[in-house]
C-alpha positions in Angstrom: 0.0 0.0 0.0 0.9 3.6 -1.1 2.2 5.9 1.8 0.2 9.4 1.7 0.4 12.2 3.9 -3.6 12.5 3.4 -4.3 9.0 4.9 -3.9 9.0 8.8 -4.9 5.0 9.9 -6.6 4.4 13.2 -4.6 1.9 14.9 -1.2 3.8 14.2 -3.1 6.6 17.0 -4.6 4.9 20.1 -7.6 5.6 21.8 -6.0 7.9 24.7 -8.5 8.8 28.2 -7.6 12.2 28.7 -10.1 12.4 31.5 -12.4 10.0 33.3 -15.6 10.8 30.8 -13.1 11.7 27.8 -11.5 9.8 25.2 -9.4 11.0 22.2 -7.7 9.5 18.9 -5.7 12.3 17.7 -3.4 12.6 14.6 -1.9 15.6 13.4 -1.5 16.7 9.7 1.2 18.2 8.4 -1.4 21.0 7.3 -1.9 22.6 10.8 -5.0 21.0 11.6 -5.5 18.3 14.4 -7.8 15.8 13.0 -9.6 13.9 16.0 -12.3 10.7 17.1 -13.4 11.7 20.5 -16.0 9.9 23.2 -17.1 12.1 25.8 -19.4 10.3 28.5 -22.3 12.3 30.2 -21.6 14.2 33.0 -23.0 12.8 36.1 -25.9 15.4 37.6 -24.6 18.3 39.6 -21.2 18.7 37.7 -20.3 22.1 36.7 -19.6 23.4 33.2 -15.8 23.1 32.1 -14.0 26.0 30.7 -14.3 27.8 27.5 -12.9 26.4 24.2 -11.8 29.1 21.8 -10.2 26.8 19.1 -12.0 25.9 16.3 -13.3 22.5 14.8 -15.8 21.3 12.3 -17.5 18.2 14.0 -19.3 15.1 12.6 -21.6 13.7 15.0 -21.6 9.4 15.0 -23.7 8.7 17.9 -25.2 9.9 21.0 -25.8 13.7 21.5 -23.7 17.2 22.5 -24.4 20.5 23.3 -22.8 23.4 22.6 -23.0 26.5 25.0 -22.0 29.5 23.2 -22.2 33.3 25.1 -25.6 34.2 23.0 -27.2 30.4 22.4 -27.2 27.2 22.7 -27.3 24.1 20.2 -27.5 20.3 20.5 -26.5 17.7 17.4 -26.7 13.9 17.1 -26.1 11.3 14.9 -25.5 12.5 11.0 -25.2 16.3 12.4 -22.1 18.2 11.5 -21.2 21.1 13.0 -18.3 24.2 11.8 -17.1 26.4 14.8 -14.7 28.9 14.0 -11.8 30.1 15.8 -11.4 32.9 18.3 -13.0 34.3 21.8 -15.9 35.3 19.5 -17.1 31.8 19.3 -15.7 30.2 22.3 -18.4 27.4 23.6 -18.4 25.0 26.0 -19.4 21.3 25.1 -21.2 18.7 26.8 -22.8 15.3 26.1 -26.4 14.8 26.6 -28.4 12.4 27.5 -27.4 8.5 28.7 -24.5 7.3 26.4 -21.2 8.7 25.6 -21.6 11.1 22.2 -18.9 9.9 19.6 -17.5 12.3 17.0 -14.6 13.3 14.8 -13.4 16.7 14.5 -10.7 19.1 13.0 -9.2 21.5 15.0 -7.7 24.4 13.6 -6.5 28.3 14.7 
């Protein structure tokens, strides 16, 4: 098989928990963009927000749901959703799975 620097193969990244209710398969282009398969499990009641992202993504929703908590609204995606936030403190949000199962997704990350 053909080496390409547009193909990036799953099992050359593992699945990494970067927290107790996160998990992230990262590989990194060499077009400065950060290209990702995420699960984030539901927070359990009562936990508080996290902090604000201000990097941007364009997300493709697999399974399960998310929200997004931007400063003026609010939006939640599931399966076959896709999502484009840009970059910068103008769009900064604040994700978090919804309802009973982990949400899984891909993103890009960019800026």
């Amino acid at each position: 098989m053909t080496n390409s620097p547009y193909l990036f193969r799953a099992a050359d990244h593992p699945l990494v928990a970067v927290s107790e209710r996160l998990k992230v398969r990262e590989a990194h282009s060499g077009f400065g963009i950060a290209l990702r398969y995420q699960e984030r499990a539901p927070d359990p009641p009562g936990t508080p927000e996290g902090g604000w992202c201000e990097t941007g993504h364009s997300i493709f929703i697999l399974s399960g749901h998310i929200r997004y908590r931007f400063d003026d609204h609010t939006v939640e995606a599931g399966p076959g959703d896709m999502l484009h936030i840009p970059a910068g403190p103008a769009h900064r949000h604040k994700p978090r799975a919804i309802g009973e199962e982990p949400v899984r997704y891909v993103l890009t990350e960019f800026g």
